[in-house]
N, C-alpha and C positions, 0 to 999 in steps of 0.2 A: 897357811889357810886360816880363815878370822873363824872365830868360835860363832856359836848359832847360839841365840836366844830364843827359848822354845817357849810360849804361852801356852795357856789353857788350852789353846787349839789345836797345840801340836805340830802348829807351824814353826820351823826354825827362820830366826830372819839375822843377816848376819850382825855381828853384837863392832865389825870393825868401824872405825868414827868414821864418816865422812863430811870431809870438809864445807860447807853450806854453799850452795852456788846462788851467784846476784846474778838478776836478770835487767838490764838496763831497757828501757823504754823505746825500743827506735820508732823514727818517724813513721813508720806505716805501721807498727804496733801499738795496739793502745792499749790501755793501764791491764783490764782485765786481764785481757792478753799475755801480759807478760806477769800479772799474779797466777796465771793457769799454769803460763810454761814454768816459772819458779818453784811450782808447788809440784808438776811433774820430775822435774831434775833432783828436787831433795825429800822425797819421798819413797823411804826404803822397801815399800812394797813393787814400786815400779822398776826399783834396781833389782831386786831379789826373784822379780822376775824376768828382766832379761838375760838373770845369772841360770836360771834353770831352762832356759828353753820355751818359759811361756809364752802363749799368745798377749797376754794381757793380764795387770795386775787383778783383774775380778776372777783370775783361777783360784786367789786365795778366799777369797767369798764361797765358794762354793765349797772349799774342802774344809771349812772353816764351820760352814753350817751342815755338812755332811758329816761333821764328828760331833759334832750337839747333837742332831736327830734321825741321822744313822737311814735314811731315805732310799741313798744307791745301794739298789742289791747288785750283787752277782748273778748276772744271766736276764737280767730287767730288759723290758723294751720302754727307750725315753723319746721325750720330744722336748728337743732345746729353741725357744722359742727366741726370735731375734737375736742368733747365736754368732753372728760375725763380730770378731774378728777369728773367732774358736776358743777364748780361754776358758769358759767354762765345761763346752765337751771335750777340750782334752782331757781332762781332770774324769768327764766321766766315761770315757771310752777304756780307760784304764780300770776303775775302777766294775765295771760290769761285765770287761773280762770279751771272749772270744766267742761267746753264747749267747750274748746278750744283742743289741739291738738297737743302735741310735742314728736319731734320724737327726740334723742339724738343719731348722729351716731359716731365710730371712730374707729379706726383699732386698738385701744386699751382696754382691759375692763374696764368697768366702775360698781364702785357698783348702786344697784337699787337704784330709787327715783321715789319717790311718785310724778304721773301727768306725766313722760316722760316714753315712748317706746324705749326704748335702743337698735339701732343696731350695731354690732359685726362686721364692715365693712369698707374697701375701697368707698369711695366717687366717686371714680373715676374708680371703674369696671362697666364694661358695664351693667348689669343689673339694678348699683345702683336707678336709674331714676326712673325707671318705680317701682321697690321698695319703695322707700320714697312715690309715688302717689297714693299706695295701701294702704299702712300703714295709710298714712293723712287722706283717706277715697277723697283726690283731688290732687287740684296744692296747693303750698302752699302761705300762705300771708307774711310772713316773711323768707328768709335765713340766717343764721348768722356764722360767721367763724371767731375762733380766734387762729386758727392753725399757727403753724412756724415750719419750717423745722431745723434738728440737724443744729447747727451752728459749722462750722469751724475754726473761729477764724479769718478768714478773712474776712475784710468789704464787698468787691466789689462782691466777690462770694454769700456769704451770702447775700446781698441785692438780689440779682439776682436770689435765691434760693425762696427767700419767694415774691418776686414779683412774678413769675413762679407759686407756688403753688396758692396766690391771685388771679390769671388770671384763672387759672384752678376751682378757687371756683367760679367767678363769671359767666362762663360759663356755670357753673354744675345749679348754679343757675335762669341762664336764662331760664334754660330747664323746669323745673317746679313750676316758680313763676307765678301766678295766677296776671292777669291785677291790678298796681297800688300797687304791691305785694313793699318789700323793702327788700334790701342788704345789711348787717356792713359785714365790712372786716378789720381784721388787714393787715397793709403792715409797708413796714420799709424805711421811706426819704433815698433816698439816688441819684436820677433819673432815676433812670426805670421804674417810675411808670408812667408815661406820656401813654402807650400803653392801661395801663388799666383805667384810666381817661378815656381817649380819648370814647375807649369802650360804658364806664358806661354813659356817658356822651349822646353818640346816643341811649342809652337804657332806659334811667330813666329821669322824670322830672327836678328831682334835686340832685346835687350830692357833699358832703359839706365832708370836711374833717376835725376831732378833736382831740382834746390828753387829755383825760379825767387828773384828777387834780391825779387819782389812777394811771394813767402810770408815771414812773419813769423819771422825768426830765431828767434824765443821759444817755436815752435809744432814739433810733434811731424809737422806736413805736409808731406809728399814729392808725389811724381809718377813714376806707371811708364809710361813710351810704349814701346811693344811696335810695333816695325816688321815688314812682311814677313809678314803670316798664312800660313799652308801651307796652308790651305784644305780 
């Protein structure tokens, strides 16, 4: 069995070499393309998690940033927002235990998982709200969003894109996060983000921004956990 290299985070990721995979160019592949798939095949987070059963390498984002600021309680009610393919609520249906409460919603399908309530939905129609607060059985103590919007290819647009949808999540979240409740949100550096700082900042005790060691150095993706809602 290969020995684990355990970082700050806790994560062990296995320490055995593997041999670099080249991705050649075929004719209906074009360059990005096959710089995506190369960067998938030799990226040991994407191996490490199909060694453990994950949905997706972003389970380690989440437990990543769950041991820096310690968010998921035991017995919480959550809402995982853009939550397909599931790697992030699996990581929290374990963690919150057989008391708790998680609703996994996205406008895409997700297969079933054991401990989350799966809805088949826009976040952002009008009904959503008051839906999620039926479903929790309340308001909820955790939000959580690692949605991004299709990317264009252009920086400025695309920041601007997923800033927008951020803003949108955290207002969705305002709506029915329960007094001292907490907010993660992916966003992408780029400065637009200053509106929704500013925001979190009149809303929440504390509001810290991170880049777990599982986001890709190379990648424009952060994380805002917003502690302490004022309700």
């Amino acid at each position: 069995m290969a020995d684990k290299k355990t970082g700050s985070s806790g994560v062990g990721i296995s320490s055995k070499r593997r041999e670099a995979v080249r991705v050649k160019t075929a004719k209906k592949r074009s360059v990005s393309s096959a710089n995506w798939l190369k960067r998938q095949l030799n990226d040991p987070y994407v191996a490490e998690a199909k060694e453990r059963g994950y949905r997706s390498r972003a389970a380690f984002k989440i437990i990543q940033l769950d041991e820096q600021f310690h968010f998921i309680k035991t017995g919480a009610r959550v809402v995982d927002l853009g939550a397909a393919p599931g790697g992030w609520s699996q990581i929290v249906a374990k963690r919150i235990g057989a008391k708790g409460k998680l609703v996994s919603l996205d406008i895409l399908p997700m297969e079933p998982l054991d401990g989350a309530e799966i809805l088949n939905m826009d976040f952002l129609a009008d009904e959503a709200p008051d839906k999620l607060k039926e479903v929790l059985g309340g308001q909820a103590d955790l939000v959580l969003s690692d949605m991004a919007p299709s990317t264009t290819g252009h920086t400025a647009t695309d920041h601007i894109r997923i800033m927008g949808l951020a803003e949108n999540a955290a207002h969705f979240a305002m709506e029915i996060l329960a007094p001292n409740g907490a907010f993660v949100c992916k966003y992408f550096q780029g400065g637009a983000e200053k509106t929704l700082l500013d925001q979190l900042k009149k809303n929440f005790t504390k509001v810290r921004h991170a880049k777990p060691a599982s986001s890709r150095a190379d990648s424009a993706e952060s994380f805002i956990v917003a502690l302490g809602f004022r309700g």
